[in-house]
C-alpha positions in Angstrom: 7.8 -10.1 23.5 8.2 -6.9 22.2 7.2 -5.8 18.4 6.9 -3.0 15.8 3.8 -1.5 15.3 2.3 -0.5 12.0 2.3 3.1 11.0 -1.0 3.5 11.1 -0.8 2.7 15.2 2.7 5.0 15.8 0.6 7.9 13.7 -2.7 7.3 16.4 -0.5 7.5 19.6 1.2 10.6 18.1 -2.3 12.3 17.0 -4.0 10.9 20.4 -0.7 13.0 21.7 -1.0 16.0 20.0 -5.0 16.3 20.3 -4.7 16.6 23.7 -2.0 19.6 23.8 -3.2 22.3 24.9 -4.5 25.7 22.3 -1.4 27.8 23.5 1.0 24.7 22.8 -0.1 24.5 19.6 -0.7 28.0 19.0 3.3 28.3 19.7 4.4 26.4 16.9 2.3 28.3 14.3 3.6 31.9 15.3 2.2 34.5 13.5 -0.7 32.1 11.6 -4.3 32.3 12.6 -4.8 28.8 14.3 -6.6 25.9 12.9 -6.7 23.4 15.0 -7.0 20.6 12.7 -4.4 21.6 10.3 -2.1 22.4 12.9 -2.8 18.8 14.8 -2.1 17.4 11.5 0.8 19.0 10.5 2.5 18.5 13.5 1.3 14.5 13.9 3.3 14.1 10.2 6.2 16.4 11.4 6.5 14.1 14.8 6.2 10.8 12.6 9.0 12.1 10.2 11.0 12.6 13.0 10.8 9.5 14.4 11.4 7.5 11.2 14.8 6.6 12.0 14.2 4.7 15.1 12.9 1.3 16.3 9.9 2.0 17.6 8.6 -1.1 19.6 5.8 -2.4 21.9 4.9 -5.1 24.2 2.8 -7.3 21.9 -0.7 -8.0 23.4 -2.2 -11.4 23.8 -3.4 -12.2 20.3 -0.3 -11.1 18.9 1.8 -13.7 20.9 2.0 -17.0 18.9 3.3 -20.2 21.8 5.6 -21.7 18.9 7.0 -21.0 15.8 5.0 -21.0 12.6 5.9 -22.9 9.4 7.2 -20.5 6.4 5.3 -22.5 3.7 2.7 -25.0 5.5 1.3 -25.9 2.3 5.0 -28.0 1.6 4.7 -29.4 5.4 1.8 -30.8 4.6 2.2 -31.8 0.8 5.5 -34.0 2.1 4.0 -35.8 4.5 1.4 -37.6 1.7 4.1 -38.5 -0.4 
């Protein structure tokens, strides 16, 4: 079963992604600018994430994401009707 992440995962992956670039990769997209690592890691991790707004972005959901049936919308009712 495949789902969408939160933003807050998608921006991890992309900053996990970016951390791990190396100094002249970086340094290439800030030509000209004294390098600060962190800026740049963060500037580029919201650039990236822009980007990407316009697509699906999906994942294999991991075990405790995976209900075995489907959930009631309002269990409160469910439960409420069968008393009366």
């Amino acid at each position: 079963m495949m789902i969408r992440p939160e933003d807050d995962e998608i921006v991890a992956a992309i900053q996990i992604a970016v951390k791990l670039a190396p100094n002249y990769a970086i340094r290439g997209v800030f030509k000209g600018q004294k390098l600060e690592r962190k800026v740049a890691i963060d500037t580029i991790t919201q650039r990236v994430f822009a980007a990407l707004g316009r697509y699906e972005i999906t994942r294999e959901a991991r075990g405790h994401e995976v209900c075995s049936k489907t959930l009631p919308l309002f269990p409160e009712r469910e439960e409420s009707a069968g008393t009366r």
